[in-house]
Structure formats: structure tokens, C-alpha cells
N, C-alpha and C positions, 0 to 999 in steps of 0.2 A: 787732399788726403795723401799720406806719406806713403809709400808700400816699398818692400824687398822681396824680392822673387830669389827663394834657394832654386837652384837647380843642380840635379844630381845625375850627371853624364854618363854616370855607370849604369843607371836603373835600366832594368832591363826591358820597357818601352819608352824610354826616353831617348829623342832626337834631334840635335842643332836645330832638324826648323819647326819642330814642336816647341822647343825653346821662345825662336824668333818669334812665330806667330800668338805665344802668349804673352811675348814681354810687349809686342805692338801693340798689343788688345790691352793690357792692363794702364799703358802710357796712355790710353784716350781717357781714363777716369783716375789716375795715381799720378805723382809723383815719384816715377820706379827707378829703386835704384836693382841691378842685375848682377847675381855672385853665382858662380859655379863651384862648388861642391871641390873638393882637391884630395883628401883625405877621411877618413873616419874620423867623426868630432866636428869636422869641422862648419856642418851647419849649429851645430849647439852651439859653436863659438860666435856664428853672426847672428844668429835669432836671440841670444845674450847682448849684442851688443844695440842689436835695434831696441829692444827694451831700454838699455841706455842712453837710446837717442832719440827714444819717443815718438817712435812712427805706429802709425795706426794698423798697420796691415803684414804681418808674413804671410806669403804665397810659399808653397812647398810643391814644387813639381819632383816628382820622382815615386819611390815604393813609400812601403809602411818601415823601412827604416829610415830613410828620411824626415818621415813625416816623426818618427817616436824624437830623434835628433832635435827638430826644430821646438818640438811640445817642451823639450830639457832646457833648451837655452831657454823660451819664455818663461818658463817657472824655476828657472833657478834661485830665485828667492822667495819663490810663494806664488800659490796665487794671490791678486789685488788689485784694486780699482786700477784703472787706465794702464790697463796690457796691452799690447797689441795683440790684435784679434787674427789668429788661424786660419787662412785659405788655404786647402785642398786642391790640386792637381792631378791626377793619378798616373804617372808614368813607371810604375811598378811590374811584379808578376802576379800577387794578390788583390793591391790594394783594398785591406777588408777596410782598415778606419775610413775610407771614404765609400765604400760601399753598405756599411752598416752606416751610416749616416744619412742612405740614398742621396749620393751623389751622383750624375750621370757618367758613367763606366768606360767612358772614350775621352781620351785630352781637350779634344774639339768641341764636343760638347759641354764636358765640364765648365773648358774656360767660357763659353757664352753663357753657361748658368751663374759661375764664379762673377761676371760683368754686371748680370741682370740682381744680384744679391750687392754687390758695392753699390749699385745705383741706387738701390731700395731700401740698403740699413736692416738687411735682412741676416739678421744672427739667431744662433742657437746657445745658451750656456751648458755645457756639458761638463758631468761628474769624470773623473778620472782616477786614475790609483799609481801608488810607490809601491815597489819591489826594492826595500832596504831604501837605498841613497837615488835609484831609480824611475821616472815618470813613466810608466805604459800607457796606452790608451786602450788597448781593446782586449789583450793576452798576455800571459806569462806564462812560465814550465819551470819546473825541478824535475831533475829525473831524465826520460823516457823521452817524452817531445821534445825537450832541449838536443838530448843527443842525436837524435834526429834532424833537427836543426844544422846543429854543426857537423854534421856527415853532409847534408846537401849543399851548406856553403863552402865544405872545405872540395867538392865535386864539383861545385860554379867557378871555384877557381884555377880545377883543370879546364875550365873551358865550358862545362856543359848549363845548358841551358836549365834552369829551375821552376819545370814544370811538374803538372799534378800527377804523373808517371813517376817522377825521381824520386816525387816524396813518398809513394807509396812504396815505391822500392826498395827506397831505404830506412822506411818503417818499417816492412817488413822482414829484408836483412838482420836491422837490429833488434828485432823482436824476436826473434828464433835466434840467430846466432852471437847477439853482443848483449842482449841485457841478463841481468841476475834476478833471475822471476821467482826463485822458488822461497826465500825470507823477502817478505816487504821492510825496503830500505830507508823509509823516514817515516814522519807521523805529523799530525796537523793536531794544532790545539788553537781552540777558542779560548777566551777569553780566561775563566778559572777552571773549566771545565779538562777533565783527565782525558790526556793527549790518544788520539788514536790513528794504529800503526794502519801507512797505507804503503802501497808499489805504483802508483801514478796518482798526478796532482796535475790537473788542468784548472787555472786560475783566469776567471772570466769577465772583462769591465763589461759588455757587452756581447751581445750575437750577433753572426757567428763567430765562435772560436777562430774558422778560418774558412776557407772555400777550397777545392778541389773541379778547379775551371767554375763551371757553372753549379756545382751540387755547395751549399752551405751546409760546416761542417758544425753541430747543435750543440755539442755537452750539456750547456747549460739553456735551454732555450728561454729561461726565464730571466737572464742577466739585461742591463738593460743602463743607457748611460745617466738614467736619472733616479737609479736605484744602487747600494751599497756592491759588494764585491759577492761572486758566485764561485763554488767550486764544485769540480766533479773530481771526484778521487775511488780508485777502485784500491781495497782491501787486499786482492790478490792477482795475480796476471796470469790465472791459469789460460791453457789456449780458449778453450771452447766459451768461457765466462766473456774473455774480453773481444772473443770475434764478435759474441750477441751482443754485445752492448757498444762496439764499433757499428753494428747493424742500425741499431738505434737511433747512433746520435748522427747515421747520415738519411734516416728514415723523410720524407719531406713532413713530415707530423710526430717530429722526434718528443719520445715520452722516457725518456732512461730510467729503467727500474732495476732492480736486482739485491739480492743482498749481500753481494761483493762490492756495490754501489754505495759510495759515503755524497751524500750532495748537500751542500751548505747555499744558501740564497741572502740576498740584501745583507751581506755582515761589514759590518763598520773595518774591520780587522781579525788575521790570523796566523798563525806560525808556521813555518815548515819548516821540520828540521830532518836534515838526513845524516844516518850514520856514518856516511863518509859524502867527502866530498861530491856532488853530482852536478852533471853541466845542466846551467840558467841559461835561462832563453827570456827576452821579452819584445812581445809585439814580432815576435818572428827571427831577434836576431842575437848571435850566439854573446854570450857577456861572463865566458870563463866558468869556470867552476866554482859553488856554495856550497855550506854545509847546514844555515840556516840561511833563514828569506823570512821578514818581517812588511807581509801584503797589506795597504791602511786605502781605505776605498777616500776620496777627496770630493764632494758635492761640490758643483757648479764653480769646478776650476777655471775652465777655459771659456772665452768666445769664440765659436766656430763661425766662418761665416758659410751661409747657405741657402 
């Protein structure tokens, strides 16, 4: 069995001898070849090329960017028979795609589950979804989350650590003092049906949306990777509307209701368009500003192994 191990140095629990002790562990059942990460892209560019060279296995040690990086280069032309199949690592700060996967939540443990699943021919096919030109695996944003997003990245780059404290911080910063709440700024349309205007758009392959340390964050609690594309969209961002309904989707028996609440489940495909430019987010990481985003939910894209 062929394998390449991405490793992403940057990720924020990833370390040289996390590194070592899984490229040893993988070298007892693969053929590994070992690349470190050097740039943004650049695991798309070797997960693309092992596709070209016909190896059975990427390993992805690092976060859920990493991980969304490697899912691009394998489907860069589609999914289709004899991909190489998806290993999971999680040396991240959330790592949700391997924890909504139930994968075990420590490096050390993962890789002896990741050994005990190569040995076994133990896989999952899992549905996945495009944001435009796109792969995510578990989330996307227009809007609100997004910029949130890139407040907290462009805050990792002063140095600070991207914990469930910074996000909240700077959800809530931008929620009071940087968003435009009072006109909702895009709209979502299905299919022929007459487009309707919303002020947040959380698009969901899966739950959770994301985690805050140990608490999973719900919107959509029904999203699920063997089911179409979910959305939670709130109609308006008054305070008191979307603190209940923040309530909710961190409830551990999250039920989101309301009728500020737009929720779409299982949809094949939908639009988001905003009246000006708003920052995209997927899988957690910042990808510039859009004005539309065309989301196509993709069944039994990938091989997970697990």
C-alpha cells in the first residue's frame, strides 16, 4: 500500500515528533512517502499529484484546513473510482471533520485507530459539497461567520492563539460594532422558487457546524454526511432574536425555531447572493470576498478511512 502523509507545521497542535511518531507508525503498513506543508495550497498541489501517481492513501496531519486543502487536490477532477482514500490526523484547533466523523480527538490515539482501520480495509464513503469552484467538507459562510473567521485569522497572525474565547470575542465585537444588521444583505434561492432575503447564512455538510472547546455548535442538527446540504439562515439579526437562537443551537438538545429562522434540510443545491460583496469562509478558513456562492451537495464523494 502506497500512502503520503501531508503535514502542516503550522497547525496549531501539530509537532516534529507528532510528526515522527506517525510517519513510523504508518511505515509499518505503507509505503510513506513524507511532505511538509510550506505554503497555503500547497497540500492541494501534492494530494493532486498522488492522485497522479496512484497511491492508495493521503494521510492529513494538521487542522480542518489542511484537511479541506487535501479533499481539493483529491477531487480536483471529480470524484471517481480508484481515488486515493482520505486519512485523518487531527493536529488542529477544532478539528470538527474528524470529530464529526468520531475519530479519536488526540494524535496518538487517532494514529493507532488510523493503523487499526489500514489493517482492516476499514472505510467510510462520505457525501461532500462545492461552494462555487470550492470542496468543503463539513461548513461554509457568507456573511457574518465568514468575517469572523478572518478577524480571528488575521488576530493568529499577530501571534494569538485561536481559541473558543477569541471566537467569541470577536463574534461578538463584530456583531455589535462591524456588522450592518438593520437591511438583510443577501438572499437564498432554491431551485425556481422566489428568492428570500436573509442577514446570516450558515451552510451545513454535516454536525456540528463547529465546536467551542468541548460544547458542539448545532444550527443544523439534522445535516448529516449521507444526506444533501442544510442551511440555517436568520431573516433578521435583531439582538434579542439571534441571542435565542445562539441559545439554541449551543442547547446539548438543539431544536432551532423561530420565525426569524429560515432552515432548508437534505437540498441537492442553492444560491446565495449578496448585495455587495461579503467575506466567504469554508471549513473554517477565510477565501476573500463573494457576492454570489452557488452550494451543490455531492453524495458519496470520498473514501474516508476509519
Amino acid at each position: 500500500m502506497r500512502a503520503l502523509l501531508v503535514v502542516n507545521p503550522k497547525a496549531t497542535a501539530t509537532t516534529p515528533g507528532m510528526r515522527d511518531v506517525l510517519a513510523y507508525a504508518l511505515s509499518s503498513e505503507t509505503k510513506l512517502d513524507v511532505v511538509q506543508t510550506e505554503a497555503r495550497g500547497h497540500a492541494t498541489s501534492l494530494a493532486r499529484q498522488a492522485v497522479v501517481e496512484g497511491l492508495d492513501v493521503v494521510v492529513a496531519l494538521g487542522g480542518d484546513g489542511t484537511v479541506n486543502e487535501v479533499v481539493n487536490g483529491l477531487l480536483a477532477d471529480g470524484p471517481s473510482a480508484g481515488l486515493p482514500a482520505l486519512g485523518v490526523v487531527p493536529g488542529g484547533n477544532a478539528n470538527v471533520f474528524a470529530r464529526a466523523l468520531g475519530l479519536p480527538e488526540t494524535a496518538i490515539e487517532a494514529t493507532g485507530h488510523l493503523l487499526g482501520s489500514l489493517r482492516h480495509g476499514r472505510r467510510r464513503t462520505v457525501g461532500l459539497a462545492t461552494a462555487g469552484d470550492r470542496w468543503f467538507t463539513f461548513c461554509a459562510g457568507l456573511g457574518l461567520d465568514a468575517e469572523v473567521v478572518r478577524r480571528v485569522e488575521g488576530r493568529r497572525r499577530d501571534g494569538r492563539k485561536a481559541t473558543p474565547g477569541l471566537f467569541v470575542r470577536q463574534g461578538v465585537q463584530h456583531f455589535f460594532l462591524g456588522a450592518q444588521r438593520k437591511e438583510p444583505a443577501m438572499t437564498v434561492q432554491v431551485g425556481d422558487r422566489a428568492p428570500e432575503r436573509i442577514g446570516l447564512a450558515l451552510v451545513c455538510n454535516t454536525t456540528p457546524w463547529t465546536y467551542l472547546g468541548p460544547r458542539p455548535v448545532q444550527p443544523c442538527p439534522e445535516a448529516s454526511f449521507d444526506t444533501g446540504l442544510d442551511l440555517f439562515a436568520l431573516r433578521r439579526l435583531g439582538t434579542l432574536s439571534t441571542l435565542n437562537h445562539l441559545r439554541q443551537i449551543l442547547a446539548r438538545d438543539p431544536r432551532p425555531r423561530g420565525r426569524d429562522l429560515l432552515r432548508l434540510h437534505d437540498e441537492p443545491e442553492f444560491v446565495l447572493r449578496a448585495d455587495r460583496p461579503l467575506a466567504f469562509q469554508v471549513d473554517g478558513d477565510d477565501l476573500g470576498d463573494r457576492s454570489e456562492v452557488v452550494f451543490r451537495s455531492v453524495p458519496r464523494a470520498l473514501d474516508v478511512v476509519l
